[in-house]
TIMI-341340 format. One record per residue (C-alpha): residue number from 1; x, y, z; chain. Coordinates in steps of 0.001 Angstrom, whole numbers, plus 500000, padded with zeros to 6 digits. Layout:
N
ATOM num      X      Y      Z chaine
ATOM NUM      X      Y      Z      A
...
***
This chain:
580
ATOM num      X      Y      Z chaine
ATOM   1 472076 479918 531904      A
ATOM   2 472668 482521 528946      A
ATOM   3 469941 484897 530242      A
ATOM   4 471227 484366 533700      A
ATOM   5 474471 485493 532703      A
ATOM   6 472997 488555 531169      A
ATOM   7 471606 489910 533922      A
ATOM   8 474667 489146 536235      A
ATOM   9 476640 490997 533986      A
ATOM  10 474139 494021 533806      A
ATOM  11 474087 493575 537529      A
ATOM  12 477861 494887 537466      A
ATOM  13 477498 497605 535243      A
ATOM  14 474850 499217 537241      A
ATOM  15 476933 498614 540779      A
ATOM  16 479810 499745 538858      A
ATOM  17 477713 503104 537884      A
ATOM  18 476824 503419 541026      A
ATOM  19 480312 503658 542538      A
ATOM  20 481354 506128 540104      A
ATOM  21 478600 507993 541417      A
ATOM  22 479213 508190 544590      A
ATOM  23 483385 507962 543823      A
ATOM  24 482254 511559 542350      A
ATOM  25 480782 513011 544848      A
ATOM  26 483235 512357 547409      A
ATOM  27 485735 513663 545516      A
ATOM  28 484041 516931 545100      A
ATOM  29 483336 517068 548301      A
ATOM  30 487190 517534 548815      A
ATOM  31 487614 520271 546573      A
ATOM  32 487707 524290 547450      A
ATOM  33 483889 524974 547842      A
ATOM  34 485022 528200 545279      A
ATOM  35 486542 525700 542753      A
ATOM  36 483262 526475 540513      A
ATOM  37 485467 525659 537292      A
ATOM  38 487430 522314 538430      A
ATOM  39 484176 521784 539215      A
ATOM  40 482472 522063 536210      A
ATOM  41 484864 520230 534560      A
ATOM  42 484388 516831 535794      A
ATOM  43 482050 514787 533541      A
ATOM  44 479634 511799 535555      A
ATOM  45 479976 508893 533284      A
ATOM  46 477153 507664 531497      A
ATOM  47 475983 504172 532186      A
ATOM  48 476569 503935 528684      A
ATOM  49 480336 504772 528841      A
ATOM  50 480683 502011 531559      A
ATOM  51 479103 499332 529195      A
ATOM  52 481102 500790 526271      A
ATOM  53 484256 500546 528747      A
ATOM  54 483541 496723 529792      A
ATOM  55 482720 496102 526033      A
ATOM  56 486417 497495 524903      A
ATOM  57 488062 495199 526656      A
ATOM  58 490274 493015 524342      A
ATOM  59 490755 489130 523778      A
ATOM  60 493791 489092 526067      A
ATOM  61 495430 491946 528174      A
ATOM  62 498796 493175 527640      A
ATOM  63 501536 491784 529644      A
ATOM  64 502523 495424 531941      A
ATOM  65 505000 497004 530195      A
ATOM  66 508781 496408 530514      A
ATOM  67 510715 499518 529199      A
ATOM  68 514128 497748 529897      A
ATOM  69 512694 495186 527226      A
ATOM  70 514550 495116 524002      A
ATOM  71 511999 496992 521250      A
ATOM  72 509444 497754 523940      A
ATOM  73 507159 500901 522735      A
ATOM  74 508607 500707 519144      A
ATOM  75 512263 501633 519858      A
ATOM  76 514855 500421 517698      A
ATOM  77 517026 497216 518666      A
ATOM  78 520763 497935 517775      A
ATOM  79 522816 495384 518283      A
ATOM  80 527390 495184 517627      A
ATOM  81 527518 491725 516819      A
ATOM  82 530659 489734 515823      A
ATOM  83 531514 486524 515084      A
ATOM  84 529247 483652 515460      A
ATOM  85 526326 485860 516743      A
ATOM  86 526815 487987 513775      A
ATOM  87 526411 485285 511235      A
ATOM  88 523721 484014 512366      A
ATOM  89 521724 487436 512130      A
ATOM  90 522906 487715 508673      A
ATOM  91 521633 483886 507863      A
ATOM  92 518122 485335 509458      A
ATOM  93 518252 488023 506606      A
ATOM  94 519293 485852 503714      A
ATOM  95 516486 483580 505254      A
ATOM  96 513517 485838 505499      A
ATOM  97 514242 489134 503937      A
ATOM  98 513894 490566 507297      A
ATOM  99 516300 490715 510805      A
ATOM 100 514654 487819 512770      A
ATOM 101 517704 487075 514761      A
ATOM 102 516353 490953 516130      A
ATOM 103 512652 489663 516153      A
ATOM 104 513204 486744 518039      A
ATOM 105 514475 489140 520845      A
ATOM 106 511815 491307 520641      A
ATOM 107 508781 490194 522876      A
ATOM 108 505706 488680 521221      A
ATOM 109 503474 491200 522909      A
ATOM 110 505426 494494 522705      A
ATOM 111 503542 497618 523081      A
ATOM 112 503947 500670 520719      A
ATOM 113 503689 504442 520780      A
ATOM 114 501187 505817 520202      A
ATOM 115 501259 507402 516066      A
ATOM 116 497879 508149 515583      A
ATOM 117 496231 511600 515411      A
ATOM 118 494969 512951 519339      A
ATOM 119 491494 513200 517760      A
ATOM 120 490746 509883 517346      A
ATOM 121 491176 509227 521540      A
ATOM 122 487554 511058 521763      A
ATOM 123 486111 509030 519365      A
ATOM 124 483062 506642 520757      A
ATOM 125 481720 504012 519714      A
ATOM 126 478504 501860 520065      A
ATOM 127 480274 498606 520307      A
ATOM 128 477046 497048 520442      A
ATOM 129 475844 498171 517483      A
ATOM 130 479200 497135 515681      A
ATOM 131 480024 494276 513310      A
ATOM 132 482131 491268 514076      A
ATOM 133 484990 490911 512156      A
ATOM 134 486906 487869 510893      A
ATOM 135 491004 488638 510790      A
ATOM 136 492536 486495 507730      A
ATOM 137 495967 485934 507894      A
ATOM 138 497633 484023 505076      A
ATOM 139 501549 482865 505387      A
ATOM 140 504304 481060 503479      A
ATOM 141 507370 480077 505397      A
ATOM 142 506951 483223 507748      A
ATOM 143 509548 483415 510495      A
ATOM 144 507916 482119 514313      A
ATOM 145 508522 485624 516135      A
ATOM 146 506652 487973 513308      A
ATOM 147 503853 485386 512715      A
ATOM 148 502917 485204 516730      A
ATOM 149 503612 488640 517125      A
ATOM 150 501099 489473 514676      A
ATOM 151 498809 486978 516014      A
ATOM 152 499053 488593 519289      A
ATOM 153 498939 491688 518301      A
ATOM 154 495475 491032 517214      A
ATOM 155 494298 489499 520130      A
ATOM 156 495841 492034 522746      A
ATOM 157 494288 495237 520746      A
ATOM 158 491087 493842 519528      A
ATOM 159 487856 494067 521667      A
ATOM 160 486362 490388 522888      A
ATOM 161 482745 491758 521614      A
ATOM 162 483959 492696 518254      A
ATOM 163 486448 489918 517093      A
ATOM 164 484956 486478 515940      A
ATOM 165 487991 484947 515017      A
ATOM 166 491735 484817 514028      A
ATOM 167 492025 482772 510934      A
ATOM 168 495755 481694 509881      A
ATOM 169 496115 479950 506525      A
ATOM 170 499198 478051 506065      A
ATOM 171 499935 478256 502361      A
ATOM 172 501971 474903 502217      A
ATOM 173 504583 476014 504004      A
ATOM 174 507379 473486 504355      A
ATOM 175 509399 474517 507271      A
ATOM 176 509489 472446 510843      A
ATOM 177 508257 475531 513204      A
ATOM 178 505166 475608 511492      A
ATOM 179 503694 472556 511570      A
ATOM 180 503533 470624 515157      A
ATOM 181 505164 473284 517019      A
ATOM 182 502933 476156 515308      A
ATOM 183 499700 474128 516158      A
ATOM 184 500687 473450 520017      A
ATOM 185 501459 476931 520571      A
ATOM 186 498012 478355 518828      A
ATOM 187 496005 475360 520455      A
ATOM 188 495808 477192 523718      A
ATOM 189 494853 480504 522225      A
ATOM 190 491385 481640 522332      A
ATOM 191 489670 482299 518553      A
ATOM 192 492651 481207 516645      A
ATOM 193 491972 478850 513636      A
ATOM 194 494812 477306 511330      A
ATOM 195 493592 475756 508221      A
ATOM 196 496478 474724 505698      A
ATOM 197 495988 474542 501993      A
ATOM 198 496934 471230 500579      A
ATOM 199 499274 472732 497592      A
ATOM 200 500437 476353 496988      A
ATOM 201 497955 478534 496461      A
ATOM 202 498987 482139 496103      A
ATOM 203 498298 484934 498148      A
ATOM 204 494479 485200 496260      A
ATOM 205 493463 481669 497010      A
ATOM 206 494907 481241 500454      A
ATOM 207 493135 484037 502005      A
ATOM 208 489808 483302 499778      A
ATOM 209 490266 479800 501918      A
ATOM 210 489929 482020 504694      A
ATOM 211 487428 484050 504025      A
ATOM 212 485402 480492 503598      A
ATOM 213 485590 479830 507239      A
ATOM 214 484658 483248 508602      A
ATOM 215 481914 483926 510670      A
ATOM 216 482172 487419 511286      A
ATOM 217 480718 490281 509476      A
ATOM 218 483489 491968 508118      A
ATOM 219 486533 490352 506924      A
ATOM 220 489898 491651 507531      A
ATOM 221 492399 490853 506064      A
ATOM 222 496241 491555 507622      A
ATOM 223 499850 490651 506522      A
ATOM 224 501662 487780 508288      A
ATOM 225 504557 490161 510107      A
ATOM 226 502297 493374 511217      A
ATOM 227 501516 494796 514753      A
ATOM 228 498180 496490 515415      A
ATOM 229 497993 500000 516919      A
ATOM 230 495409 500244 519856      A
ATOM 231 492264 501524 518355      A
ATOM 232 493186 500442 515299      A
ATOM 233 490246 498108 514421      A
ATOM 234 486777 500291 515705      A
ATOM 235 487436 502125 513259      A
ATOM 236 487233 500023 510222      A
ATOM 237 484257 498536 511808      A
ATOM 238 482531 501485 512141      A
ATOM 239 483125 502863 508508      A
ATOM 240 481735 499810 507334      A
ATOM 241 478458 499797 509568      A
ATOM 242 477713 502974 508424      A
ATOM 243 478611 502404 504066      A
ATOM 244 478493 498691 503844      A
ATOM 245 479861 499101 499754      A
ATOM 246 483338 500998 501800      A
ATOM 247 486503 498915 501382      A
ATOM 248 488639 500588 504773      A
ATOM 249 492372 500261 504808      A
ATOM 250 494010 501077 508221      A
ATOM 251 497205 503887 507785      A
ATOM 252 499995 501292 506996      A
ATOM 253 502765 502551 509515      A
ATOM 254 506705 501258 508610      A
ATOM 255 508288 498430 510886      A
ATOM 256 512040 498540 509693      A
ATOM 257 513201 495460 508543      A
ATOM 258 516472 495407 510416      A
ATOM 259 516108 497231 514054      A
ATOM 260 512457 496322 514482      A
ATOM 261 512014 500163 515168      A
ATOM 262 507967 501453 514575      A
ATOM 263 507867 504124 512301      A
ATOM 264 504507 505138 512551      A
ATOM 265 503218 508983 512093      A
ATOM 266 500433 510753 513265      A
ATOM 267 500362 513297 510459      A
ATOM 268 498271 512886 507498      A
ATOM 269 498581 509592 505793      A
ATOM 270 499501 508945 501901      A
ATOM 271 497451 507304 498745      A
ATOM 272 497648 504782 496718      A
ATOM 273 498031 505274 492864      A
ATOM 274 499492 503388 490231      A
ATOM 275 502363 504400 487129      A
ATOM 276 501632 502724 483754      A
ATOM 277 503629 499642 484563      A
ATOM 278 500908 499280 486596      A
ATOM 279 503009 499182 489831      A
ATOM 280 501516 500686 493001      A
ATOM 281 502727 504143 494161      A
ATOM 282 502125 506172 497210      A
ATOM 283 501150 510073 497147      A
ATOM 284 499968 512438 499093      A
ATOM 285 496768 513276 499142      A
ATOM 286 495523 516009 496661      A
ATOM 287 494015 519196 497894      A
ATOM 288 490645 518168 495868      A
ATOM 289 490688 515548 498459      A
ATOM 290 491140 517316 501862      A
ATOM 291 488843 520247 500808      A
ATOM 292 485729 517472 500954      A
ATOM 293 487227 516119 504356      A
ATOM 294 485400 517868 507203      A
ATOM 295 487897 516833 509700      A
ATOM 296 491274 516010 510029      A
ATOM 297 490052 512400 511040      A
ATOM 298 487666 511610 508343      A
ATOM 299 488351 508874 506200      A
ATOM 300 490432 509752 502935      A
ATOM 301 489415 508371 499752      A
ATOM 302 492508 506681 497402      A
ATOM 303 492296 505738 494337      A
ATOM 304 493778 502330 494836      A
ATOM 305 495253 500231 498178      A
ATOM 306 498696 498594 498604      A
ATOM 307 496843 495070 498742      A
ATOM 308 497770 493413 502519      A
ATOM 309 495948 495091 504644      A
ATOM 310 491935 495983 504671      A
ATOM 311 488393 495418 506489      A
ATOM 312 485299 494501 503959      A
ATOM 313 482097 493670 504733      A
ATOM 314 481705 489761 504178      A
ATOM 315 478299 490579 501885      A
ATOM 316 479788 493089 500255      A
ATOM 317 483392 491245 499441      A
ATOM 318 480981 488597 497599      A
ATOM 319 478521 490535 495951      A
ATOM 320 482019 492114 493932      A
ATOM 321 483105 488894 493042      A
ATOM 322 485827 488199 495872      A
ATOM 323 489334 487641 494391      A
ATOM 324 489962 487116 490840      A
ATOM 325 490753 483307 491429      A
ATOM 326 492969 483076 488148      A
ATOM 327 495563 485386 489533      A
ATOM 328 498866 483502 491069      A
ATOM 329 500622 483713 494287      A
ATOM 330 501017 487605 494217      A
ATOM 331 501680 490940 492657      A
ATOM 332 498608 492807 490976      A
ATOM 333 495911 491399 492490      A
ATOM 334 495354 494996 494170      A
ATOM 335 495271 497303 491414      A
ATOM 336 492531 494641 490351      A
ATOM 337 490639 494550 493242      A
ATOM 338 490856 498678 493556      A
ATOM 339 489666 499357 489993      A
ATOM 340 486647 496776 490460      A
ATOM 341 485699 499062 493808      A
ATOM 342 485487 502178 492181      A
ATOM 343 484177 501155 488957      A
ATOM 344 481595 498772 490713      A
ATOM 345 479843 501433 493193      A
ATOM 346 481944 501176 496222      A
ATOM 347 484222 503180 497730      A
ATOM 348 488427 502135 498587      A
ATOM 349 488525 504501 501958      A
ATOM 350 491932 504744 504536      A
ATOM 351 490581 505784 507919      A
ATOM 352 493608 508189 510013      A
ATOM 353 492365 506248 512954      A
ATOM 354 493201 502666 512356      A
ATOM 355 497120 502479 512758      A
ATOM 356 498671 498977 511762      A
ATOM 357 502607 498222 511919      A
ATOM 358 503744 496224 509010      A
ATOM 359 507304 494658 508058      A
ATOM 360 508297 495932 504424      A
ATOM 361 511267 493151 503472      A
ATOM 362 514690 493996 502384      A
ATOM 363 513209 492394 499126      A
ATOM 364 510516 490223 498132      A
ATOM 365 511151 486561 499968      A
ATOM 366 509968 484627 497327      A
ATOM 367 509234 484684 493782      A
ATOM 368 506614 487316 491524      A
ATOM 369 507109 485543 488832      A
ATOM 370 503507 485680 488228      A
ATOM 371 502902 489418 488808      A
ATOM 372 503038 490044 485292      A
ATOM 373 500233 487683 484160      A
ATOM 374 497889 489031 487726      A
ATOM 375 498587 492916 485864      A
ATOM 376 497594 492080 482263      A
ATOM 377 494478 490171 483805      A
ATOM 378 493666 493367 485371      A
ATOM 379 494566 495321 482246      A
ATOM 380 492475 492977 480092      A
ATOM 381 489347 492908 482119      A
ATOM 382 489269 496636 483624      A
ATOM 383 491498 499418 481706      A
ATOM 384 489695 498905 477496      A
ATOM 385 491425 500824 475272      A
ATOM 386 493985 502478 478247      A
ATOM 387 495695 499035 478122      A
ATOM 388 497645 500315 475178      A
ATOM 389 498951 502548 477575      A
ATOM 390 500201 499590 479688      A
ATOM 391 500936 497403 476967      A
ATOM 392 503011 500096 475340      A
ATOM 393 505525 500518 477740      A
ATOM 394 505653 496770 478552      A
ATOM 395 505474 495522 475086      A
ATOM 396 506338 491817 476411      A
ATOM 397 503633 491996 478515      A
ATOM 398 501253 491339 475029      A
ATOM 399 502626 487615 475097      A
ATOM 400 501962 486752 478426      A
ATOM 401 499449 483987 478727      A
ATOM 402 497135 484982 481155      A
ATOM 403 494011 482648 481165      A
ATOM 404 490898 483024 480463      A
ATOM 405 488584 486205 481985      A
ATOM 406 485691 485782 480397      A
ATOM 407 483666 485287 483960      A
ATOM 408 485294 488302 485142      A
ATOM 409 484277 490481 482257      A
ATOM 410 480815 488726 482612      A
ATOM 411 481259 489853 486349      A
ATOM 412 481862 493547 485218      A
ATOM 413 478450 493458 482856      A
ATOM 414 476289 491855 485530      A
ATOM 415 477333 494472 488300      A
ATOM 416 477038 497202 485951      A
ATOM 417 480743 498862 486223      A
ATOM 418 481565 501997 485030      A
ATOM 419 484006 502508 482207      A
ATOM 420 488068 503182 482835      A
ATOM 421 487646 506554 481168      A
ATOM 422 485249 507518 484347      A
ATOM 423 487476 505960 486977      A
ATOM 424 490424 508813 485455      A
ATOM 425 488359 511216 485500      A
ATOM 426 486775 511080 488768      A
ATOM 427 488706 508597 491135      A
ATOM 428 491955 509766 489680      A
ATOM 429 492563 512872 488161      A
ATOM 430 496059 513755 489389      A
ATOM 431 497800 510778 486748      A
ATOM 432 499202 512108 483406      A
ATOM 433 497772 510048 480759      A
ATOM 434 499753 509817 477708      A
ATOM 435 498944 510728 474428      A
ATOM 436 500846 508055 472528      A
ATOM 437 500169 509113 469035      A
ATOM 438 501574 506725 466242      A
ATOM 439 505293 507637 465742      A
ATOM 440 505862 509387 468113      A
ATOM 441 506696 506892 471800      A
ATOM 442 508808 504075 472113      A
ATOM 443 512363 503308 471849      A
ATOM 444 514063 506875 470838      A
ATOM 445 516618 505390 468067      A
ATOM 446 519832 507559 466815      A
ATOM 447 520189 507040 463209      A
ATOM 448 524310 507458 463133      A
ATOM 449 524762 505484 466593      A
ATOM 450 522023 502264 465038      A
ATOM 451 521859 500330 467902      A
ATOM 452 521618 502802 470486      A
ATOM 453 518240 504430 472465      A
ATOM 454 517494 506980 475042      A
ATOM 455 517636 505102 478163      A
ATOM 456 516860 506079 481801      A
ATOM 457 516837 504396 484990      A
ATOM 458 516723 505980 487776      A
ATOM 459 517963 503982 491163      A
ATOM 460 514695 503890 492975      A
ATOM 461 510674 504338 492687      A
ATOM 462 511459 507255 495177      A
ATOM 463 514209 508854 493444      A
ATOM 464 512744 509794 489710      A
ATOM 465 514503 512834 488878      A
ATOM 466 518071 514561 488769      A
ATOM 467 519290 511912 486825      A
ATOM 468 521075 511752 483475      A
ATOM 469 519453 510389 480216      A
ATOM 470 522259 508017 478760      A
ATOM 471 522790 506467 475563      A
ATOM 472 521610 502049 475755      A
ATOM 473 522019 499546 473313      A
ATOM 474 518338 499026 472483      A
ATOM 475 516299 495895 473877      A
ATOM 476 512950 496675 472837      A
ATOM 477 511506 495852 476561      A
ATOM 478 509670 499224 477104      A
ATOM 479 510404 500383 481061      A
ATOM 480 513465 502369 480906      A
ATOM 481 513886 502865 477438      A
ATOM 482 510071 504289 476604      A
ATOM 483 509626 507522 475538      A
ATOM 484 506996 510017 474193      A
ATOM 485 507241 513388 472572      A
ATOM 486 504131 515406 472725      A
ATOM 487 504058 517595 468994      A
ATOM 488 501148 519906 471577      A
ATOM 489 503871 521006 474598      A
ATOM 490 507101 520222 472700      A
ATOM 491 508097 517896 475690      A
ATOM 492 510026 514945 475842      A
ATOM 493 508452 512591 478360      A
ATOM 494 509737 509910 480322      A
ATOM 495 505918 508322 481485      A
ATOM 496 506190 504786 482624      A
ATOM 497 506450 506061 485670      A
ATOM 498 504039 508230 488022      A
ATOM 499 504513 511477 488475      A
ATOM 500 506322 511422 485049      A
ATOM 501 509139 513197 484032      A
ATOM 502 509996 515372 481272      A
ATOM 503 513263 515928 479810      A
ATOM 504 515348 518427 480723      A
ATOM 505 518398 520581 478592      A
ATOM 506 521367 521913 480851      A
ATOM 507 522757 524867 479311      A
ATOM 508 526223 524411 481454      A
ATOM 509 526892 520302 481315      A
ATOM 510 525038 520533 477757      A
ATOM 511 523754 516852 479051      A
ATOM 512 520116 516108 479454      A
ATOM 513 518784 515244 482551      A
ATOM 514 514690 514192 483647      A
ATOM 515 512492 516231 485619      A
ATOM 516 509119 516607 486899      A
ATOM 517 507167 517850 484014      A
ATOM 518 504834 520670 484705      A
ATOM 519 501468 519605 485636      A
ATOM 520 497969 520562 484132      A
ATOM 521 497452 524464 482975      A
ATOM 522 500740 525215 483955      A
ATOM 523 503225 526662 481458      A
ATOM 524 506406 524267 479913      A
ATOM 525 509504 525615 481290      A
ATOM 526 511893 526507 478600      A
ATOM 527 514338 524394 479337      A
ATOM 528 512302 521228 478709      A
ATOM 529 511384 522217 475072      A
ATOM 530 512285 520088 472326      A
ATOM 531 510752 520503 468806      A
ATOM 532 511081 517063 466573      A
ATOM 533 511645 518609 463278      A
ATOM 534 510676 517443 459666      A
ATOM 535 514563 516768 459522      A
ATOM 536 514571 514466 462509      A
ATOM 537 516953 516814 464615      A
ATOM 538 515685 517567 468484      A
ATOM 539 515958 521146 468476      A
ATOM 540 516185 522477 471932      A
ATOM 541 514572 525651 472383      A
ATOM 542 516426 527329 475062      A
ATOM 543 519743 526631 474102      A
ATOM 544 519217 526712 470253      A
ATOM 545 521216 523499 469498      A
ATOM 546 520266 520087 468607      A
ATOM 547 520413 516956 470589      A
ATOM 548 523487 515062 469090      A
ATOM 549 524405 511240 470109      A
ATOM 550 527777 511157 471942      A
ATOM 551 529870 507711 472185      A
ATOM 552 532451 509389 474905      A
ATOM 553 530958 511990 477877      A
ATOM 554 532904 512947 481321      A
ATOM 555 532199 509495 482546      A
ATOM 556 532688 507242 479792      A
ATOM 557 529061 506957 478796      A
ATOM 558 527792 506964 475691      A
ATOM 559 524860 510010 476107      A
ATOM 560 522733 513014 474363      A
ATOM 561 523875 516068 474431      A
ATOM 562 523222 519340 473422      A
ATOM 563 525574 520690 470373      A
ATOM 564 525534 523570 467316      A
ATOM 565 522864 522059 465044      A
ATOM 566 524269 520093 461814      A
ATOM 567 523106 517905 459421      A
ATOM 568 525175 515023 461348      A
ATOM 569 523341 511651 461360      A
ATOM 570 524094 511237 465079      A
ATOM 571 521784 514142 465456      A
ATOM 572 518986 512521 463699      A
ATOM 573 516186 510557 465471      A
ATOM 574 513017 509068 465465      A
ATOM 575 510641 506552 467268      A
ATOM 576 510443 502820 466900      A
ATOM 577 507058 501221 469072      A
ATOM 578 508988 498143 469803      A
ATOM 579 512293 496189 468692      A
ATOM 580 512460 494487 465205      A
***
């Protein structure tokens, strides 16, 4: 029956070739006998094209599109609610972090714009030639509408040939709509699996329970509230076939939270990095990095990946060791897996032509409470002597019990992994590494105001600079209140965070404020100079006065500021590592 089928099916493609043919050729005949160049243009397809056309054909079509449909092709869904309406959107929020009272309007099967760049419509593929895939999606409590939307997003943008399976993992979730109702609905869906652990895993272990049911190739592994561009997963695929040790991340486009509206751009995507919190950061990508690029469509390389959302081969994912099992629910278990990559022999790749949608919360919907322990596991088994760095600026990070790694730094001899010194140097060269010499980071103490530190904390991971350096009673927690003074470039840095900042003297306000501090070979502007003297005054070099500790400024905050130098004790200072 199986080879009968076979060459029924082959049977079509070559009566379907042939009507193109001849579909060609009447059309020509049509056209103005002079119309050499309208002509020329016309391309026969290749009986290869045909197969590759039948073969690209996804697990379900679309429903045709409804542009009257609330959210249809990514717009945004505004909505003037009042009264009961009203609170029940804002119960959806306080629910799930994200406007699911909008979601549940929004259709299940929406299409989006396209947001990818026009060069990757010409790409081709061998779909024959491809792997399968696996898709792993792990959820806890997720809201119905983004958990089926995702589902189907899959299924309605993913060729037949290519994808094996859907796999959902239900990470003890607790809620009504996803147990009966959830398996009903997904019981009539082709290639859709739900397995559900039997306690709460974590992020790690639930999709590891995944990955033990695959089939496919490749595993890929996808958020519980995304939407997948068209195209989006050839690509990955592809990658993968041709440098099975590649770890591909599709370009993670922003679905807001509140309208629902796609956010996705075409233009050249951003990295992932990491400050020495170790907290994931985006960047663009460095000019070292584009010059290697041959096209505008090639993959990029990034030093690290935000975590959700990436294709691996199933081999490959094993031969590294998988997850590190000891790491709970989430938080850090990326920067982990993206040091192991590049220090193993692979490669962490995002490919411009794989597009996926995902929902960024209002705030996390449930508790990190082990993100902490996940980053000093990574710290312990993959950064040696650069912990400090980490450890340094998160000095109650030393007591926090982590388990035991001794199979993951066994893991790390048997495969052979390069040092963390190499994985700066080469993977990336673009962070400021610190020079923490003894004495001179930590908690910046005034000797006439006692209890009192440099302290800044600026309102977001994408705001950093502009801000004003106040005066804190001292807590001896690292974060906000770490600083180091470099004796080499007289600078005052503010480097828990990446790009670090550098403080800053204002010769009108007399306050200081941070900035971006210079980068590599360039010169220190003069108005972030400070020279730490042998008296313990901050002698700013521009100005010529000393940094003196002020209990009352123009807003009633205790702050440094610049004044004539004396031999004042509030203009004394010096460095303490960590809090008594």
């Amino acid at each position: 029956m199986a080879l009968s089928r076979r060459r029924n099916r082959w049977k079509l493609i070559v009566c379907l070739f042939g009507a193109s043919i001849v579909g060609y050729f009447i059309l020509n005949r049509h056209n103005n006998p002079g119309d050499i160049a309208g002509t020329s243009r016309r391309e026969v397809p290749t009986e290869q094209d045909i197969a590759n056309e039948m073969l690209k054909k996804p697990v379900y079509d679309k429903p045709p599109l409804d542009l009257n449909a609330l959210g249809e092709l990514g717009r945004a869904v505004k909505l003037n609610l009042v009264g009961e309406e009203k609170k029940k959107e804002e119960e959806s929020i306080n629910k799930h972090q994200m406007n699911t009272y909008v979601s549940d309007l929004v259709s299940l099967h929406r299409s989006l714009p396209e947001r990818w760049n026009p060069l990757c419509k010409d790409q081709k593929y061998d779909y024959r030639s491809l792997p399968s895939t696996s898709v792993v999606i792990a959820f806890y409590n997720e809201a119905w509408s983004t958990l089926l939307r995702t589902v189907h997003s899959v299924l309605e943008t993913s060729p037949d040939v290519l994808l094996r399976e859907v796999v959902l993992v239900d990470d003890y979730s607790d809620r009504a709509h996803l147990k009966e109702p959830l398996e009903n609905y997904i019981s009539s869906l082709k290639k859709v699996h739900l397995i559900r652990a039997r306690k709460r895993e974590g992020l790690v272990r639930a999709r590891l329970l995944g990955a033990s049911i695959a089939t496919g190739d490749v595993l890929t592994f996808l958020d519980c509230h995304c939407e997948c561009h068209k195209g989006w997963l050839e690509p990955l695929l592809d990658r993968i076939k041709d440098e099975p040790s590649a770890v591909v991340c599709p370009v993670i486009d922003v679905i807001d939270w509140n309208t629902f509206q796609y956010l996705g751009n075409p233009g050249e995507p951003q990295i992932g990095g990491f400050d020495w919190r170790l907290v994931f950061t985006w960047h663009s990508v460095p000019e070292y990095e584009q010059k290697r690029r041959r096209s505008a469509i090639d993959v990029i390389r990034s030093p690290t990946m935000a975590g959700g959302l990436f294709a691996v081969s199933k081999n490959y994912f094993h031969y590294l060791g998988t997850y590190d099992t000891g790491m709970e629910v989430w938080g850090g278990e990326n920067l982990e897996f993206s040091f192991r990559i590049w220090q193993c022999g692979g490669s962490l790749e995002i490919h411009p032509c794989s597009h996926v949608g995902h929902v960024f919360p209002k705030k996390a919907p449930y508790s990190r409470s082990k993100a902490l322990a996940n980053s000093v596991r990574a710290a312990e088994v993959w950064m040696d002597d650069y912990k400090e760095l980490y450890y340094h600026r998160n000095p109650h990070a030393r007591l926090e019990a982590f388990g035991d790694v001794t199979d993951r730094r066994r893991l790390r001899t048997q495969l052979g992994c390069k040092d963390f010194k190499w994985y700066l140097e080469n993977i990336y060269p673009d962070i400021h590494v610190p020079e923490d010499r003894p004495g001179m980071f930590g908690m910046l103490k005034n000797r006439g105001m006692s209890s009192y530190c440099f302290d800044y904390n600026p309102p977001d991971d994408h705001n950093l600079v502009g801000h004003r350096i106040i005066l804190y009673p001292c807590h001896g927690m690292g974060q906000n209140q770490f600083f180091e003074y470099s004796n080499e470039s007289s600078e005052i840095r503010y480097n828990t965070r990446e790009p670090a900042g550098c403080a800053v003297g204002d010769a009108v306000s007399n306050y200081l404020t941070v900035q971006l501090c210079r980068k590599p070979r360039q010169t220190v502007p003069q108005d972030q100079k400070f020279v730490l003297r042998e008296d313990d005054t901050l002698y700013h070099v521009m100005t010529q006065q000393c940094v003196q500790a002020v209990d009352k400024t123009d807003n009633d905050t205790p702050a440094p500021a610049l004044r004539p130098c004396s031999d004042h004790a509030n203009q004394k200072w010096f460095f303490e590592e960590r809090g008594v």
